[in-house]
N, C-alpha and C positions, 0 to 999 in steps of 0.2 A: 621519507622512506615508508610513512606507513599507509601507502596505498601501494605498496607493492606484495608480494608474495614467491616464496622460493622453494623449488621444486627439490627431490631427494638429492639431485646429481648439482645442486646450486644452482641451475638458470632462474632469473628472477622472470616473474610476471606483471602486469600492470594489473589489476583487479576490478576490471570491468564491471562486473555485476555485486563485490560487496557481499561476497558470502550470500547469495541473495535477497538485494538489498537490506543488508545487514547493520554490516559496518559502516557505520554513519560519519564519524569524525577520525576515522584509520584504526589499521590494528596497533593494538596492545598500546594504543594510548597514554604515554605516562601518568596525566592528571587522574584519567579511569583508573589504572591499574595502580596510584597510588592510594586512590581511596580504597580500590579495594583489598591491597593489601593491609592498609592500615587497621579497617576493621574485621580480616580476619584474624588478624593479631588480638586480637580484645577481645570477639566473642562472635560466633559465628550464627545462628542459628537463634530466635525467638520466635513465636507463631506469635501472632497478631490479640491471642488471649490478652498477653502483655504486652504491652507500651511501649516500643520501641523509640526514641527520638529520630532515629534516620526515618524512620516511614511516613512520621509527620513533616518533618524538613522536607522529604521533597515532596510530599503531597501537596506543601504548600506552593513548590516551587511549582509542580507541572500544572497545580491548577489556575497559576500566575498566567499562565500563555494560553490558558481559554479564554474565550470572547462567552460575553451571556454569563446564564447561571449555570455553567457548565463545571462545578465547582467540586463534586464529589467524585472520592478516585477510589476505586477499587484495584487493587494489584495483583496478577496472577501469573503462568509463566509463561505462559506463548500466546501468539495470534487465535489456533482453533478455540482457545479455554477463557479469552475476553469474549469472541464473538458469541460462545454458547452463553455466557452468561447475559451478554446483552440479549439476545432473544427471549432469556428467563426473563430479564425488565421488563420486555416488551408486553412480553404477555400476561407480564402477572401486575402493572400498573395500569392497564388498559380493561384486563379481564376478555380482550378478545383474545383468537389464536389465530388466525390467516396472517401469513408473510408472505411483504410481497419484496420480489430479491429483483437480478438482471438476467439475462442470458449472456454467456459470456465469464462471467464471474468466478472469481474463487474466495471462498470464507474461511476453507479450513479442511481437516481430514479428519476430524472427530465425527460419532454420529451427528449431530444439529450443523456442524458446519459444511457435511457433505450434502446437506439435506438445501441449505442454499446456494450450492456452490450449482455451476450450472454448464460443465463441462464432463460428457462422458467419460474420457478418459479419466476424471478424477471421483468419479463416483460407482464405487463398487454395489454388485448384484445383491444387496439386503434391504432390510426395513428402513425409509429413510423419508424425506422430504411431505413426510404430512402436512396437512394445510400452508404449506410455501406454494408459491404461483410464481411464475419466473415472464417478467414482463420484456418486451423488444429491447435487445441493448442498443445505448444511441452510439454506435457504432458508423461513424459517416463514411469511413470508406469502403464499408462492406454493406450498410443499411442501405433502407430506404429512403434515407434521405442526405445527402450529401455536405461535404464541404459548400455546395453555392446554392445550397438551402439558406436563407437567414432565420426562418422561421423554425429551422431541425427542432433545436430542443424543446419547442410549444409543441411540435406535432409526434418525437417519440415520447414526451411526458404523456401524449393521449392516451399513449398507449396504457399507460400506467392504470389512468383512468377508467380504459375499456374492461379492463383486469378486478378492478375492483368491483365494476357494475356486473360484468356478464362471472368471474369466476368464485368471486366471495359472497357471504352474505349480508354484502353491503359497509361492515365493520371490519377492517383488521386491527390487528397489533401492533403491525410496523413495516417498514420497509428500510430495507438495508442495503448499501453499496460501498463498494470501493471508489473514492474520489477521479482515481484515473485507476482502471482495471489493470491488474497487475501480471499475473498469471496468464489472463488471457490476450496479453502484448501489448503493453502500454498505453489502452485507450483511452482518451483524454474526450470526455464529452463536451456537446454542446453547449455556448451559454446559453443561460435561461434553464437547463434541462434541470437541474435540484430544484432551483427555486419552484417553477411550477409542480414539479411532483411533488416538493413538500407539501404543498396548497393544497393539496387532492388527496394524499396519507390523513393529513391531521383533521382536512375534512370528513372524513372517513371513521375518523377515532383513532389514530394511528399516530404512534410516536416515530422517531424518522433517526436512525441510525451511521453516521458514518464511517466506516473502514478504512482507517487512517495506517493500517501496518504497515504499505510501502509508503504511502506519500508523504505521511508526518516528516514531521523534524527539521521544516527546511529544505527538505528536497527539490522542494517546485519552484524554487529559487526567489517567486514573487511574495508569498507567503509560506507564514512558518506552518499551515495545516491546509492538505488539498483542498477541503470545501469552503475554506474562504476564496479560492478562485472563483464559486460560483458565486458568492456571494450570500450563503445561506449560515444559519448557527442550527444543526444537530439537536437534538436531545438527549442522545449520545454516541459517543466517540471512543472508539475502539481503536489501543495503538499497542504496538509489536517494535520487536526485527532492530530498528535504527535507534527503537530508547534505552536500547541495554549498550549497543556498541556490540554485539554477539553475547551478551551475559543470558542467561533466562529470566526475563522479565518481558511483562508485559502489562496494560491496563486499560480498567473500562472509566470512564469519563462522564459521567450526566449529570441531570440538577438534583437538587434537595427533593423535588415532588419526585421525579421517578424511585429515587431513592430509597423512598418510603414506603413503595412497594412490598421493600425486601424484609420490612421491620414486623415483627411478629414470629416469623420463622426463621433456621438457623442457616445463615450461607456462611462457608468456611473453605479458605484455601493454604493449606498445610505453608507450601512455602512462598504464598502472594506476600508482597513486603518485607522478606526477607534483608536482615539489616545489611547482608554484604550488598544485596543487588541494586538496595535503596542508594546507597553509597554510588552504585556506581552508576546509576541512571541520574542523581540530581549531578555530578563529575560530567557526563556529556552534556545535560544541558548547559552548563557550566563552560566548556568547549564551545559547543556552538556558538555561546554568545561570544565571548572572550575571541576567537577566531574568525568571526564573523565569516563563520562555514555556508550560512543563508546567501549572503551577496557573490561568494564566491561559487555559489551551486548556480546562479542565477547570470554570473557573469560568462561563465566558460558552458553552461549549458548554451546561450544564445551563440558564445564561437563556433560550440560541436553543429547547432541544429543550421548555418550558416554554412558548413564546412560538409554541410550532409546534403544540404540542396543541390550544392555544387556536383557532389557523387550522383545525385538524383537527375541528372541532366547527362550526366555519362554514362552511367549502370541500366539498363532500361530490366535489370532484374528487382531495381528498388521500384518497389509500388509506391509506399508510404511511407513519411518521415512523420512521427507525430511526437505527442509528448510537453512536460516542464521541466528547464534548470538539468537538475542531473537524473532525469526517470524519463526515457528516450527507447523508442521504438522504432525500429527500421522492419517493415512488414515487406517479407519477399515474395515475390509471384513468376510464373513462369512467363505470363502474358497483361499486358498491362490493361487492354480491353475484358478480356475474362475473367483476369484477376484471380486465377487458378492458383492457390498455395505451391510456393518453390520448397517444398519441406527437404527435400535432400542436396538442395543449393545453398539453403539455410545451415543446414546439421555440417556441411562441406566449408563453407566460410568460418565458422566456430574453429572446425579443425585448422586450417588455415593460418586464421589468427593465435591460435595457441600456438603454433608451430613457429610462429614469431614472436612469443612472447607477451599475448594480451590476451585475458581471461574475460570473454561475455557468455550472457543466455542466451532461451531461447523460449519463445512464449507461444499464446494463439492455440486453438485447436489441435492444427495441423504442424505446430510447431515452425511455422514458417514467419515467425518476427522475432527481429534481435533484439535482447534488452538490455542497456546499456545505462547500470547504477551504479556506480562506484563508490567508494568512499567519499565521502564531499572534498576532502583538502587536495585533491587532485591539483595539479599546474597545469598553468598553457602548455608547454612542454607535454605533458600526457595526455592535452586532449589534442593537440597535433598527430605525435605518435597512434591513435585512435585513429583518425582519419587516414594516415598513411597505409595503414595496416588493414583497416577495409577496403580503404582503393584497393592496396594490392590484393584484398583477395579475393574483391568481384571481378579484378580483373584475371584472374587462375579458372574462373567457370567456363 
């Protein structure tokens, strides 16, 4: 039952989207909700001056599931306030300042993270986006280079490239992405596309950042963190949303050398490592494993994207199925040649499916792609019900 959710008057809903991409291992969790009841019984509240034992347990834990020397963890409490601090890494271990980000993107609603983010609607009319350069996102069914490119992600990492010779001077700080873009509708890149732009960042002097807030944790069904689909290890790695279960936590990720950046001057975050939230973020990894939430994100993601071709071949308002496991994007369009955003066929199927009982987003620009994260412990059963319920409400257009 804890991928479900219940409205004032009692109709239950199936939780499509996961609090946005939230709820990682279902709501209110017992194992979560007993650790953290247990230490708000004891003592709630220590700032990181003092020594708390939960901060180090699961520091050690989460740093257990990095690859490399991805070893040091910094705690804070949302997505905007890791990725501000990783661009403070970036820049202050490098000594450059050019960022280079995507088009497409979202990082956050703080200043620094609107300043990468790279979607008008989410970036308000003030001071924002100095020395960030926003490179072509590899976007294949809207870019320039397609699905039956094999070559796509060699030739939008040029782009990366181009960015760096003709818009910086020659050195940045970093470049930052979200493993499969989140906000802007579930875009899952090209392989080869990190790896090569790594090669070209760190050429550059550049340390190379990943934005693991939606994709962490298992979601991508094949591995436990989006950029190991490209095949690439981060310098650092920024995670949100799915490591609290919906608690306020979040964290930055890198080696011992960027680190050391930070040593000499004072960074402090009031309640980063907070002993309840520690409790209840090492309790989901905990879940994960124990539930083996991974195989099943990766088992019933392959039914849903299976079950979605099928709709793909009846619907001709579905442009794009893309996506891993359970982070799935259905990108709608009015015409399948133009490829002109369906945003109010999109906003009309949402209504649709709630009206039957299934809670999804809605992503992209124009608002015209579904996204579809749910809680990982979802069953066959929910992800059929999923399919049913979009049939029927492409077929209501």
């Amino acid at each position: 039952s804890m991928q479900y959710v219940w409205d004032d008057s009692g109709k239950r809903y199936l939780d499509g989207l996961g609090g946005i991409v939230t709820i990682s291992v279902g709501h209110c969790h017992p194992h979560v909700l007993a650790a953290a009841n247990k230490q708000n019984e004891i003592y709630q509240h220590s700032t990181t001056i003092y020594l708390h034992p939960n901060v180090a347990l699961y520091a050690e834990k989460l740093a257990s599931k990095m690859p490399g020397d991805l070893k040091m963890c910094y705690f804070v409490n949302s997505g905007s306030e890791a990725n501000d601090l990783a661009l403070l890494m970036a820049r202050a271990s490098t000594g450059n300042y050019d960022m280079i980000a995507l088009r497409n993107a979202y990082h956050g609603g703080n200043a620094s993270g609107m300043g990468v983010t790279a979607h008008s609607t989410w970036k308000y009319n003030v001071p924002h986006s100095f020395g960030v350069h926003h490179a072509l996102a590899p976007y294949q069914y809207r870019g320039p280079w397609g699905y039956d490119d094999a070559d796509a992600g060699k030739k939008y990492a040029n782009d990366v490239k181009e960015v760096i010779d003709f818009a910086t001077p020659g050195k940045v700080a970093g470049f930052i992405a979200e493993s499969i873009q989140g906000v802007g509708g579930f875009v899952e890149f090209p392989q080869g596309y990190l790896k090569q732009t790594y090669e070209y960042v760190r050429a550059a002097g550049g340390v190379c950042i990943a934005d693991e807030v939606q994709t962490g944790f298992g979601r991508t069904g094949t591995h436990f963190w989006g950029f190991e689909t490209q095949g690439v290890i981060p310098d650092i790695v920024t995670m949100a949303k799915g490591i609290g279960n919906g608690c306020p936590l979040a964290a930055v990720v890198t080696t011992p050398k960027v680190a050391q950046s930070l040593v000499g001057k004072i960074h402090f975050n009031t309640f980063g490592g907070n002993p309840v939230v520690s409790a209840m973020g090492k309790a989901v990894l905990e879940v994960i494993e124990k539930e083996n939430l991974q195989a099943n994100s990766l088992k019933l993601g392959n039914h849903i994207h299976a079950g979605l071709a099928k709709l793909k071949e009846k619907h001709k308002v579905i442009g794009d199925v893309r996506g891993k496991g359970l982070m799935i994007g259905i990108e709608m369009v009015k015409d399948r040649t133009t490829k002109e955003p369906a945003k109010s066929e999109c906003a009309a199927v949402l209504e649709s499916a709630r009206e039957m009982g299934l809670l999804i987003g809605k992503g992209g620009l124009w608002g015209q792609t579904i996204r579809f994260a749910p809680p990982m412990c979802i069953t066959q059963a929910d992800a059929d019900f999923l399919l049913e319920v979009l049939d029927a409400s492409f077929a209501k257009l």
